[in-house]
Every structure is written in structure tokens, then in C-alpha cells.
VODRENSE-866779 format. One record per residue (C-alpha): residue number from 1; residue in one letter; chain; x, y, z. Coordinates in pm, whole numbers, always signed. Example, Ala and Ser with C-alpha at 12.3 -4.5 7.8 and 13.67 -1.06 7.14 Angstrom:
R	1	A	A	+1230	-450	+780 $
R	2	S	A	+1367	-106	+714 $
//
This chain:
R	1	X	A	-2100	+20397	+6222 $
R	2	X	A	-1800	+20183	+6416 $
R	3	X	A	-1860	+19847	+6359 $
R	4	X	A	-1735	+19663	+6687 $
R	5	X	A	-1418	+19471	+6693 $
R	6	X	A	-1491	+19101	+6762 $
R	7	X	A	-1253	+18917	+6981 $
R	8	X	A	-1122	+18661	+6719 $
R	9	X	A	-1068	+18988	+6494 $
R	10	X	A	-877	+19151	+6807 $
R	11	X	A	-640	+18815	+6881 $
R	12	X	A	-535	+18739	+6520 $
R	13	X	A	-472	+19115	+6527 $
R	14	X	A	-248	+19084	+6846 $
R	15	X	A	-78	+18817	+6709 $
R	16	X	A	+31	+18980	+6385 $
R	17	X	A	+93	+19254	+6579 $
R	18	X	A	+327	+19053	+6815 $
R	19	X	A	+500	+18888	+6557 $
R	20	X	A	+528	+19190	+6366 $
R	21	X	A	+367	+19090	+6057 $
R	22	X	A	+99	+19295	+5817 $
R	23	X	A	-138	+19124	+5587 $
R	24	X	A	+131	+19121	+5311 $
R	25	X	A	+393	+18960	+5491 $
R	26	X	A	+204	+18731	+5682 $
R	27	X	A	+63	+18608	+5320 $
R	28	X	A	+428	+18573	+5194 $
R	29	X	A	+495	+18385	+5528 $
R	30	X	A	+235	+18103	+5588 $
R	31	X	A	+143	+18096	+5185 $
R	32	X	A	-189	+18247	+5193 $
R	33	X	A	-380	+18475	+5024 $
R	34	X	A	-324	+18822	+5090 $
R	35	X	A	-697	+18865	+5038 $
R	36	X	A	-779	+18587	+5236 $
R	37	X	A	-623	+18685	+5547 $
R	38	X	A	-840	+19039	+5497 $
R	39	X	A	-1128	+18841	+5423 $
R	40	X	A	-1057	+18643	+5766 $
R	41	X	A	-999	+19019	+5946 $
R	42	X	A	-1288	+19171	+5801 $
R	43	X	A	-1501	+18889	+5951 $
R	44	X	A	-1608	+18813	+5585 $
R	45	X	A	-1523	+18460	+5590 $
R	46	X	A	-1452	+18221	+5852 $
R	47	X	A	-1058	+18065	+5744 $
R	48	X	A	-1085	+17664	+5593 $
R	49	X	A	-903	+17448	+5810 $
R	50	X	A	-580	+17450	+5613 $
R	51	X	A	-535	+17811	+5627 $
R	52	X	A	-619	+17826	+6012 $
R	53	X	A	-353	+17580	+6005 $
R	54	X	A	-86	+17773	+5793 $
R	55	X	A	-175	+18113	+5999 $
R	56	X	A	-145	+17972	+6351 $
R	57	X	A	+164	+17800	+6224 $
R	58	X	A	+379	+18121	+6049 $
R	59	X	A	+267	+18336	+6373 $
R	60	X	A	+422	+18077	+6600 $
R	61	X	A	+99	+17993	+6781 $
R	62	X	A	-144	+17676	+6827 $
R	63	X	A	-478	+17662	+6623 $
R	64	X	A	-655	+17610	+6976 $
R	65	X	A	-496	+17972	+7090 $
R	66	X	A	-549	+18171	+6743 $
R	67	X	A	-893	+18078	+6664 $
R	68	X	A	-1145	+17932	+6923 $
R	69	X	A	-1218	+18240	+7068 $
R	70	X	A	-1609	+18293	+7062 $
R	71	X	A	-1742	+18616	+6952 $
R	72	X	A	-2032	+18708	+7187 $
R	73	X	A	-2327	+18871	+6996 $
//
């Protein structure tokens, strides 16, 4: 079975994408857990404030922008 991709999953994935960054280097990058940042992808765990902060910053975008997408259920 597909799980569907949920619309915060598909913009931090643009965004990596954009910036050209995988889970690895983004983790180098904003100081984060590689396993967080999968953890955050896989819809596992919803990112603390400080790491919203350190993502949005090393991928050159706002907090607002990255993460306040809704997922619709």
C-alpha cells in the first residue's frame, strides 16, 4: 500500500530538493540530526521549534514558508 504524500512532507521535500541538499547534508548543514530530519519526512515526529528553526534557516527559507502548511486528512 502507498501511503499518501502529505503536503508539509512534499514542501520540505521541494525545498531540499531546490537547494540541492539530501538528508545527510542538510544534517551537516543546519546541525541536526540526520535521523531527525527522516523522522520529520517520515511524518514520525513533528520538528521542536529549534530544529524548525535551524532547517528553514540552512535551506534559505522562513519558518512561516517551510512549515505551516496544513495537511488535510
Amino acid at each position: 500500500m502507498i501511503r499518501p504524500v502529505r503536503k508539509r512532507h512534499a514542501v520540505l521535500l521541494a525545498a531540499m530538493a531546490t537547494a540541492g541538499e539530501n538528508t545527510r547534508s542538510l544534517s551537516l548543514k543546519a546541525g541536526v540530526c540526520e535521523a531527525t530530519i527522516s523522522e520529520v519526512l517520515n511524518l514520525r515526529v513533528n520538528p521542536t521549534t529549534e530544529t524548525r528553526r535551524k532547517l528553514s534557516a540552512a535551506l534559505g527559507m522562513s519558518q512561516r514558508d517551510l512549515f505551516s502548511v496544513e495537511d488535510s486528512r
